[in-house]
N, C-alpha and C positions, 0 to 999 in steps of 0.2 A: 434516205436514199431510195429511190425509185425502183421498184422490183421488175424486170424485165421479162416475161415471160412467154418461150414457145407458143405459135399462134394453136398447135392443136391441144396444148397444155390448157391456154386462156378459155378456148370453147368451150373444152370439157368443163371448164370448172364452172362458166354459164350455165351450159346445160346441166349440171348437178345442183345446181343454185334453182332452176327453173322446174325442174324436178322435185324437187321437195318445196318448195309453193305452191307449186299447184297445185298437192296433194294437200297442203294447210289451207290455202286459202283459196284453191278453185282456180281456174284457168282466170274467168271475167276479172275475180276479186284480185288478182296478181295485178301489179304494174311492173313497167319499167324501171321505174325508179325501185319498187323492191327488189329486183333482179340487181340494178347499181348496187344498190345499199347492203345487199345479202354478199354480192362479188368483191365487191372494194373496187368499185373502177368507174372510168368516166363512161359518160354518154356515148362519146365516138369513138371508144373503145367498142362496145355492145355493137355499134352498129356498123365496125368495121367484120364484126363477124357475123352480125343478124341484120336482116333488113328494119323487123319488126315481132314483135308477141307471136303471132303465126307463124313467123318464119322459124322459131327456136321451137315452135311445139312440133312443125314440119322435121324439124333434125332430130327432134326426141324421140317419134316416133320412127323416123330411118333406125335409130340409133334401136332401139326395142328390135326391129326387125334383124338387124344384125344380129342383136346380144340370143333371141330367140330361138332364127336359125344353128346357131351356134352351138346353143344347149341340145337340141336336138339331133344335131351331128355326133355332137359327143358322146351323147346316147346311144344312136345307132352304133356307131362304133367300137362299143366294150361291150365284145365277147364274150364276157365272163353275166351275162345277163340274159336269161332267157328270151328265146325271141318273144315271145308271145308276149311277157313284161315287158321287152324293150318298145314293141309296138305302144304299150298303152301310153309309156314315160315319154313317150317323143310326144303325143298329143299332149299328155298335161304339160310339158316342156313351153308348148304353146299357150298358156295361159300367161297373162300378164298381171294378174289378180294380186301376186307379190311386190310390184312396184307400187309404191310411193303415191303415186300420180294415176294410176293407170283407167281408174274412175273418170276422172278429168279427160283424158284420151280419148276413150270409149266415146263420151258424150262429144267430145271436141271434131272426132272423124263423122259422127251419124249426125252433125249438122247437116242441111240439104247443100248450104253455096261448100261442104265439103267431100261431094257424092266422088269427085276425081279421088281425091285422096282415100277415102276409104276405096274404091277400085281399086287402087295400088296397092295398099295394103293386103287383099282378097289377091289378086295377080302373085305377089311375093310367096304368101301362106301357099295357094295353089304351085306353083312352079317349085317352089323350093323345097316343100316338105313330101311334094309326090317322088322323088327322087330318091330322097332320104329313105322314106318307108318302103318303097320298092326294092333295095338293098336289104332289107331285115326281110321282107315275103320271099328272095329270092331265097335266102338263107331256108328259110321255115321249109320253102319246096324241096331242099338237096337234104332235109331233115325227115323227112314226111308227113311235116305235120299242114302244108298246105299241099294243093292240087290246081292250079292255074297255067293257062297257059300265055295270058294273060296280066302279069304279076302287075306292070305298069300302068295299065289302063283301070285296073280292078284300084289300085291306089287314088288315080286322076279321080275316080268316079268316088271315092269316099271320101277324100279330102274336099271335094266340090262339095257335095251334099251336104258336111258336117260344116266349111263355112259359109255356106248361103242359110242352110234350114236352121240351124242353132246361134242364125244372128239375128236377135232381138230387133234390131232394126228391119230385118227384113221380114222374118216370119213372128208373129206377135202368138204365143203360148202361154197357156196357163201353166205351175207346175208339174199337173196332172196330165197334161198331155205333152210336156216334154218328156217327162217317163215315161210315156206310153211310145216317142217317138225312140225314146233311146235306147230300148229294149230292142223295137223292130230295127232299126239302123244295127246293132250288136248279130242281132238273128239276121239280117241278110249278106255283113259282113263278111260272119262265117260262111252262108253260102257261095257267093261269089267265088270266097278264097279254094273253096272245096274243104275246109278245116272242120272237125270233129267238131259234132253240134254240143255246145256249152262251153266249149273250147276256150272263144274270148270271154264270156259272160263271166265264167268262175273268172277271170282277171283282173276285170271290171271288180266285183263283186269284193277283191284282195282290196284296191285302192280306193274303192267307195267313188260316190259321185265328185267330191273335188270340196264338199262343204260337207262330211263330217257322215252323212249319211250311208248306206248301201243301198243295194241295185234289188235289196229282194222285196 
């Protein structure tokens, strides 16, 4: 008997299907047919909900966008978590470095015919998470451990810098001089905010750079 199944049921299950092949085998090295054969389903099923291999890497990364903001909401919003920790946990929040695929992604958006969609991406990160961290500085000011008057543009203008300069695609770095940028980015952050010099650094410094290391 033929299992009939909810149209956002069937998606999802493509895109989890599409999700863990492209992390096995690479966006290129994926076909359609492994996406059929990985789902259990016909061809014009697949393309009753995808056009094409772009179109499902298109909804995977919406979908990342969603799951991201998400995480970083939740973040901001428990309390019970230092502001100053809660700031750094909403940026690592935005890492996607724990998905499956998200190698495949990275490379997939910094193709040139996909300069629109990485723009989107950058738009989303900009618009949605200056809002989010704006809420946790506004917090830190009625604490006093920030001084701006400012809270929301002091955000616009960190979140920009940090995804334009610390995107590989755009600004090309050695190691050695991404530490050197992440240091001064840390030291000016504090000043903008008006927050006690070391303030974020010792933060930074709790949760290491994101690959094992620390900041000193």
């Amino acid at each position: 008997m033929r299992v009939v199944k909810k149209a956002d049921e069937r998606r999802n299950e493509i895109l989890d299907a599409a999700d863990e092949l492209f992390g096995q085998k690479g966006f290129d090295g994926t076909s359609t047919n492994d996406i059929l054969e990985r789902v259990g389903i016909a061809r014009g099923t697949l393309y009753h909900h995808f056009k094409s291999k772009e179109d499902i890497m298109d909804a995977l990364i919406e979908r990342y966008n969603v799951r991201l903001l998400g995480a970083a909401q939740e973040i901001a919003a428990d309390k019970s978590i230092p502001v100053v920790e809660r700031i750094i946990r909403v940026v690592m929040a935005l890492n996607i470095s724990g998905e499956s695929s998200s190698k495949e992604i990275m490379e997939h958006i910094h193709k040139p015919q996909n300069a629109l969609m990485h723009q989107k991406i950058q738009r989303v990160i900009i618009n949605g998470v200056t809002p989010i961290l704006t809420g946790i500085i506004r917090e830190g000011i009625e604490q006093g451990l920030f001084s701006t008057p400012f809270p929301y543009e002091c955000m616009e203008m960190v979140v920009t810098y940090a995804n334009t300069v610390f995107d590989d695609d755009i600004v090309t770095m050695t190691n050695e001089e991404r530490g050197s940028r992440i240091l001064a980015f840390v030291c000016n952050v504090e000043r903008l905010l008006g927050a006690e010099s070391g303030s974020l650094m010792d933060a930074m410094q709790m949760f290491g750079r994101g690959d094992g290391s620390s900041y000193e």
